[in-house]
C-alpha positions in Angstrom: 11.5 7.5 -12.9 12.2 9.7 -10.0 15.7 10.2 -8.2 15.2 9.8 -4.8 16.2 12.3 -1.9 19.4 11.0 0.4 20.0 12.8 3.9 23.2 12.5 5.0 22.8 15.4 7.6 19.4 14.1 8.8 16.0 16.0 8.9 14.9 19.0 10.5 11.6 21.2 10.3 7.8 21.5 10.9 5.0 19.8 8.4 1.4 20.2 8.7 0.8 17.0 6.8 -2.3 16.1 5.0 -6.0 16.3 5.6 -6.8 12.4 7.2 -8.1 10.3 4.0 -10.5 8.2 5.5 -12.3 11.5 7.5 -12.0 13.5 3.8 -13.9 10.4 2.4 -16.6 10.6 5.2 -17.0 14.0 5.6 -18.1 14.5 1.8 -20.3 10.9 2.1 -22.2 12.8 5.3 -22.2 15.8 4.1 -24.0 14.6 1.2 -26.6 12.7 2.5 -27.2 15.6 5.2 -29.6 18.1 5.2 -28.0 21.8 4.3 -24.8 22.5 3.8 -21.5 21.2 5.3 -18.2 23.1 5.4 -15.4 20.8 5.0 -11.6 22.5 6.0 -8.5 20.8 5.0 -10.2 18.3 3.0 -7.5 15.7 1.6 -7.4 16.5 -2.4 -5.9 13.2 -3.2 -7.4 11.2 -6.2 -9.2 8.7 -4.4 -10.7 11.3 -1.9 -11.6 13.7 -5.3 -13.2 10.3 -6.4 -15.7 10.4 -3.9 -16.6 13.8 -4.6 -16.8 13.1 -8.0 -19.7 9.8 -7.5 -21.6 12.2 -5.4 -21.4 15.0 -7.8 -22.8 11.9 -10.3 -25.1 11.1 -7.7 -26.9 14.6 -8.0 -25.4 16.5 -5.2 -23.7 19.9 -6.0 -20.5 20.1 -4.3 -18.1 23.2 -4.8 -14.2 23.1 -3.9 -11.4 26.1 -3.2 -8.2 23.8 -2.7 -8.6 22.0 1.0 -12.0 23.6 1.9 -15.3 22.1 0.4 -18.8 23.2 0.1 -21.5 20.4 0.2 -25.1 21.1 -0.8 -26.6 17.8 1.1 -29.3 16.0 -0.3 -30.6 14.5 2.7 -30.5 10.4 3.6 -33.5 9.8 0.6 -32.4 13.1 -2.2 -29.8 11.3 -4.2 -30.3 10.6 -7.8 -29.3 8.0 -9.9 -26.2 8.4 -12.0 -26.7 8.4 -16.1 -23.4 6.6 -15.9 -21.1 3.7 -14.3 -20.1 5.4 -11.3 -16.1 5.3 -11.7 -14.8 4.1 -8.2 -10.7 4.4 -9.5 -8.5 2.9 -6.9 -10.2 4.0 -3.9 -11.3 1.0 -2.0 -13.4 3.2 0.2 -15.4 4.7 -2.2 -16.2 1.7 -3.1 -17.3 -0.3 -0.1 -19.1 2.7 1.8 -20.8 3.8 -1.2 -22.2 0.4 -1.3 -23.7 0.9 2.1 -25.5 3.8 0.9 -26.6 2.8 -2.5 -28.2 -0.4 -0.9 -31.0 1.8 0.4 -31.3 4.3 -2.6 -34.4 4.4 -4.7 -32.6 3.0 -8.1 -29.8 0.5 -9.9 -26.4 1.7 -9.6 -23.5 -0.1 -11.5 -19.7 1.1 -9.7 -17.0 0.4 -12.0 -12.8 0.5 -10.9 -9.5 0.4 -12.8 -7.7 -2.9 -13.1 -6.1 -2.6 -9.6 -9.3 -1.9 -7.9 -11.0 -4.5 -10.0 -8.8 -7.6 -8.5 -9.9 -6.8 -4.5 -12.4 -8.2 -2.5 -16.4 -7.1 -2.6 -18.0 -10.2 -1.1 -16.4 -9.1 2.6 -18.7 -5.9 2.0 -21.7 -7.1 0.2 -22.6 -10.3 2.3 -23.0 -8.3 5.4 -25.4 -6.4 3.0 -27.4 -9.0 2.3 -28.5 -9.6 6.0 -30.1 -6.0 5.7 -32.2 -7.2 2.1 -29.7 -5.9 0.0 -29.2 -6.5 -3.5 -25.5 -6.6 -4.8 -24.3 -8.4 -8.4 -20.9 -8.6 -8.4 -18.8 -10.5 -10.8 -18.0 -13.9 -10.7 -14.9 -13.6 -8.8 -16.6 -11.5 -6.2 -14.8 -8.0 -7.7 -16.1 -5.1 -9.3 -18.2 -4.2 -11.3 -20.7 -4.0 -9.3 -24.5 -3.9 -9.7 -26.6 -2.3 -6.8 -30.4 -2.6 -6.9 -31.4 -0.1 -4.3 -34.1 -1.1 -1.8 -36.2 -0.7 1.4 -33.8 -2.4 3.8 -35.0 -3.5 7.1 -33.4 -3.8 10.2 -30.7 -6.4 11.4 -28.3 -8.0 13.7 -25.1 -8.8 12.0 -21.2 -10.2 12.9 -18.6 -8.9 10.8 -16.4 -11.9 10.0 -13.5 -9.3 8.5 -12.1 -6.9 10.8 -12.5 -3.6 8.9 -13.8 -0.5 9.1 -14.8 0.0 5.2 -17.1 -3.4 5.9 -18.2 -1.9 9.1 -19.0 1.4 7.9 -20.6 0.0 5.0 -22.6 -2.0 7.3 -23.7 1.2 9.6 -24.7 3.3 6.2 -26.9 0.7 5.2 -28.7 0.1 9.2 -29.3 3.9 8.9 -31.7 3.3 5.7 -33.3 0.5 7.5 -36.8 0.1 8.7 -36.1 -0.8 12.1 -33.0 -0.7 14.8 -29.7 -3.0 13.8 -26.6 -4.1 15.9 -23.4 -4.5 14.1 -20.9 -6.9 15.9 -17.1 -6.5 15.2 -14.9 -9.4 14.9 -11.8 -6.1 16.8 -12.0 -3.1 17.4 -11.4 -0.8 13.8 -11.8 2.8 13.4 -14.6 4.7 14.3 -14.4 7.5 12.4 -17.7 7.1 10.9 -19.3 6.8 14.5 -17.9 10.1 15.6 -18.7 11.6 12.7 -22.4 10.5 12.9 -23.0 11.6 15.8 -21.7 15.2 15.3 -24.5 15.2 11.7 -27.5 14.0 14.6 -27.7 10.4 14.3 -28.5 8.1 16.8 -25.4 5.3 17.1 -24.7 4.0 20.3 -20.8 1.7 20.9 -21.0 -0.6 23.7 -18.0 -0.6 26.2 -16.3 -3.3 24.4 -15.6 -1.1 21.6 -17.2 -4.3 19.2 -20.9 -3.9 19.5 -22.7 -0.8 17.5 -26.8 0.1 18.0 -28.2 2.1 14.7 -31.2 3.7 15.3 -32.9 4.5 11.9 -35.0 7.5 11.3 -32.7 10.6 12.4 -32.4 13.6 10.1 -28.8 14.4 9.7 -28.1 18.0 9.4 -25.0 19.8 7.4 -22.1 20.4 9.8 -19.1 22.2 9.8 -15.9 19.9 9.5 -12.2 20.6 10.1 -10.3 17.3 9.2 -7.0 16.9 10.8 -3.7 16.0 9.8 -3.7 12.2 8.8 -1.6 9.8 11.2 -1.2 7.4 8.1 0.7 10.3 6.4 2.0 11.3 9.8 3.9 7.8 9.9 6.2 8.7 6.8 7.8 10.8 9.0 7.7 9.6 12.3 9.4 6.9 10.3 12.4 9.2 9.1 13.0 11.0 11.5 13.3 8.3 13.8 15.5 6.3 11.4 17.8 8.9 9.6 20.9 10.0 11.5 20.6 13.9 13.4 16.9 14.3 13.0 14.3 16.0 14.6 10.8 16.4 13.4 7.6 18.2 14.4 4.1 17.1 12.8 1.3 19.3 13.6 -2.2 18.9 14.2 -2.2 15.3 13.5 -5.3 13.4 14.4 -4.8 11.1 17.5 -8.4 9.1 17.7 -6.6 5.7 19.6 -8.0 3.7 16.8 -5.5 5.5 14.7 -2.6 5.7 17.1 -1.2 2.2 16.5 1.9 3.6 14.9 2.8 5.7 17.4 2.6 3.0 20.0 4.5 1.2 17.8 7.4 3.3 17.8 7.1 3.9 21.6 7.7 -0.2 22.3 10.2 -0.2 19.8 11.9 2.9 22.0 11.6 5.8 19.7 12.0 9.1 21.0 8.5 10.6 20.6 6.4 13.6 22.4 3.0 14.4 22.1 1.3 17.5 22.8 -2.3 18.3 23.3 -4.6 20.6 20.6 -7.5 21.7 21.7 -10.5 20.5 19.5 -14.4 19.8 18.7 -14.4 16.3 17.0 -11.4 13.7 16.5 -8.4 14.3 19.0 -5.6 16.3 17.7 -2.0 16.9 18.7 1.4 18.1 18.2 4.2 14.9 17.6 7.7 15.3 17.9 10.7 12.5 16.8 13.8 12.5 17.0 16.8 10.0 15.3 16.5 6.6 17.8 17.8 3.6 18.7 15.3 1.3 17.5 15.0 -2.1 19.4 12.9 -4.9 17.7 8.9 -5.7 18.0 6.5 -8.4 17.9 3.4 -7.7 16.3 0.1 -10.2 16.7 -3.3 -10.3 14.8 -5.3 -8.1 17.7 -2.2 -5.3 17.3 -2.6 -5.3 13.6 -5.9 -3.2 12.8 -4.6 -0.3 14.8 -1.6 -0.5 12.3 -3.1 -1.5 8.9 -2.3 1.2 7.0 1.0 1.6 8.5 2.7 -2.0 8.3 5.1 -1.3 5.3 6.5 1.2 7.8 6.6 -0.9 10.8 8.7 -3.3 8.3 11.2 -0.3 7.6 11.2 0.1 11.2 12.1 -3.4 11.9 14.6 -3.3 9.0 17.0 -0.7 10.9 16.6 -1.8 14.5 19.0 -4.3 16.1 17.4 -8.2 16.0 14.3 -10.1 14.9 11.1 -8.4 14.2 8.1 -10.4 13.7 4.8 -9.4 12.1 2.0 -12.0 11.9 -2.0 -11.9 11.6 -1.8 -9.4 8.9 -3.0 -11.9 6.0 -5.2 -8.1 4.9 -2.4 -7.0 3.7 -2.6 -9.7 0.3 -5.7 -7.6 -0.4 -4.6 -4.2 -0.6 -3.9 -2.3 -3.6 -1.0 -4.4 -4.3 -0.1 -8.0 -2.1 1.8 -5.7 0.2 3.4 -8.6 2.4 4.9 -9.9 -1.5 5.7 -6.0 -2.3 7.1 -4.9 1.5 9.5 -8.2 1.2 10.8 -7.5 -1.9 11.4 -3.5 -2.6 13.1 -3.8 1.0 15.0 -6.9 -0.1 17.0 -4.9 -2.6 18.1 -2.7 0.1 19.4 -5.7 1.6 17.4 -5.9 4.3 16.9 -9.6 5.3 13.3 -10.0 5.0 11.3 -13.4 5.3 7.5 -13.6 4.0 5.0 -15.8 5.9 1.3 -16.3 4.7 0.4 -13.9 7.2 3.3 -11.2 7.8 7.1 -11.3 7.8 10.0 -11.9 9.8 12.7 -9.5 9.9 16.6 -9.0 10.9 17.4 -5.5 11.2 20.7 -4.0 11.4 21.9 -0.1 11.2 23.1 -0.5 7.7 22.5 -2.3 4.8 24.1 -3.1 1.5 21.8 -2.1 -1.5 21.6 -4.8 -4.3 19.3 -3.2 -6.7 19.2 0.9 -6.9 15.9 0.8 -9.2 12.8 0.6 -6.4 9.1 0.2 -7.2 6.2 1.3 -6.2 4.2 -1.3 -7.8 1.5 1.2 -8.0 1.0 1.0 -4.8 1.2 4.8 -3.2 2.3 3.5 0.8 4.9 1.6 -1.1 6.1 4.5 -2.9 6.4 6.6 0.1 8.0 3.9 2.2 10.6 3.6 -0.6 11.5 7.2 -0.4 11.9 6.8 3.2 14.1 3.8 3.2 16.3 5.7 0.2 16.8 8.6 3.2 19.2 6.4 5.2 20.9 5.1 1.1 24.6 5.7 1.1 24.0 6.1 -2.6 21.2 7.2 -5.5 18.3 5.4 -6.0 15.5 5.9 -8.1 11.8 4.9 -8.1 9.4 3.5 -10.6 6.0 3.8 -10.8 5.8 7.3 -8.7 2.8 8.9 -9.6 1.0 6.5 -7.4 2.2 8.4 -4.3 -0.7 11.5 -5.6 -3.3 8.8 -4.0 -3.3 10.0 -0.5 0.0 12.7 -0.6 -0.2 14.9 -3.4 2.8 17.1 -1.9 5.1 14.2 -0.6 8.1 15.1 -2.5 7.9 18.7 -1.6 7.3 18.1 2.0 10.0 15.7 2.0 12.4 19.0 0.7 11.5 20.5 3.5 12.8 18.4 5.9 16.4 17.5 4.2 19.0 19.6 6.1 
């Protein structure tokens, strides 16, 4: 159980927070299936990232890590071997559903196992797509892991994603690049490209249409070992763009934090909501990067529909929190995804804030929220159900506590922030 930090005189400081999980993840999957070697700097060493490397390293490619920087001796798009074991996916959804889009095309049978969290979410979003490109995917009867992958020649196809998510679409786009012919990929919104950009800076040929929804893979292209910097992750970012725009005499700089617009949906966020946030410009070769700057705000209240919710997947438990202090109604709807992440976080969000006494409603879809400047706690024991955004969103909300609270369940929060805690020391006045 971990006693969590108050700040009664606000935050102050600088944090390089870090690496971005989902470009950790797909450096180490491209660098992989590259030719040569890819340098990877500031690589994320959270456990699901570290589970990627780990299948690969199953998978027959030698990978060798110092802290943040990796080594990657690719295999090439064909060079990958097939595991002696169950490929052990943990809790990391991405693992899971991109390594599905690669394992379609392999040469042999691949069985991916997950823990019991991982084992309850949704495969058939990932491996129906698949099956337009002739692949071959058992899952269990409930459409979860395990999984069984019968890799094959796939051939070439013209598919419309029916989820809006960039794990199906990327999935989608690893399995087109094994193909026999050209495929389109047709997004249902816009999602993160960070597999596009990413592609194109290893050599292969992907083309995005001006409506941001229609991809062109063009098989065939050698990909070639690259050197990668990742930068700081927004979704971390948003802990404390969160705080400091919530806790009393607080000003906060963030640096080198990716700003690819698919990712910025917090940040836009906070601006409509009238947070006082500044942005500045870092020079750099791949993904945008930049300098962000909040201070304490007053918070007015936001409306969130289904086309602003991809932009802010990840980052919804925190748009609640912001909600929960500003003055009025907040309203977040089309976000039904959230039931499927690692915990029902729509359920979770309502009720670890609820015993702040935040007055929180839950709708099929999102929640309804009245926020006020202070709230009257009703339960001092929070949980993080497992769930590592929940846990950090806790520790946030307990910033802004007139008195001690603790949280269960905290070793989730070494997921994707491995340092949390000790940044968040950092910051307390």
């Amino acid at each position: 159980m971990k006693e969590l930090a108050m700040a009664p005189n606000g935050l102050s400081g600088r944090l390089t927070v870090p690496g971005d999980k989902s470009i950790s993840h797909r450096a180490v999957m491209l660098g992989a299936i590259a030719k040569g070697e890819t340098r990877i700097r500031h690589f994320l060493p959270g456990q699901d990232c570290l589970t990627t490397v780990k299948a690969f390293q199953d998978l027959g490619v030698r990978i060798d890590r110092e802290g943040e920087n990796l080594l990657v001796h690719g295999q090439g798009l064909n060079g990958l071997k097939a595991a002696d074991k169950a490929l052990d996916m943990g809790n990391s959804g991405t693992t899971t559903r991109l390594l599905l889009g690669i394992l379609a095309g392999s040469s042999f049978v691949s069985q991916l196992i997950g823990d019991a969290s991982l084992s309850k979410r949704p495969m058939k979003r990932v491996s129906q797509p698949l099956a337009k490109f002739g692949a071959e995917i058992a899952l269990s009867p409930a459409g979860t892991l395990p999984a069984t992958v019968k890799g094959q020649k796939l051939h070439g196809a013209e598919i419309q994603l029916e989820v809006a998510s960039a794990q199906v679409k990327s999935a989608a786009i690893f399995a087109a690049l094994e193909a026999d012919s050209p495929s389109t990929i047709i997004e249902k919104l816009p999602t993160r490209n960070h597999t596009e950009i990413m592609l194109r800076q290893f050599g292969a040929d992907i083309e995005t249409e001006a409506d941001n929804l229609t991809i062109h893979v063009q098989p065939g292209q050698e990909l070639l070992g690259q050197e990668v910097e990742v930068p700081g992750d927004m979704s971390s970012a948003a802990f404390w763009l969160t705080a400091g725009a919530i806790v009393p005499n607080s000003k906060v700089t963030l640096s080198r934090v990716n700003l690819n617009p698919t990712r910025t949906g917090i940040v836009k966020v906070l601006a409509q909501m009238g947070a006082k946030i500044s942005i500045e410009q870092v020079p750099s070769k791949g993904e945008e990067l930049g300098n962000l700057t909040i201070e304490t705000s007053q918070l007015a209240p936001v409306k969130l529909t289904v086309e602003d919710i991809p932009a802010v997947i990840d980052e919804l438990p925190l748009v609640a929190l912001l909600a929960a202090c500003a003055e009025g109604t907040s309203e977040i709807r089309g976000a039904e995804e959230l039931r499927v992440k690692e915990t029902d976080r729509i359920k979770t969000v309502s009720q670890e804030l609820g015993k702040l006494g935040v007055e929180i409603t839950e709708l099929p879809d999102g929640m309804i929220i009245k926020g006020r400047k202070n709230w009257q706690v009703k339960d001092d024991t929070l949980d993080s159900h497992g769930d590592h955004r929940l846990g950090m969103m806790a520790a946030i909300a307990a910033l802004k506590s007139e008195q001690p609270l603790r949280l269960a369940n905290e070793d989730s929060i070494s997921v994707s922030y491995p340092g949390f805690f000790s940044d968040l020391e950092k910051l307390v006045r």
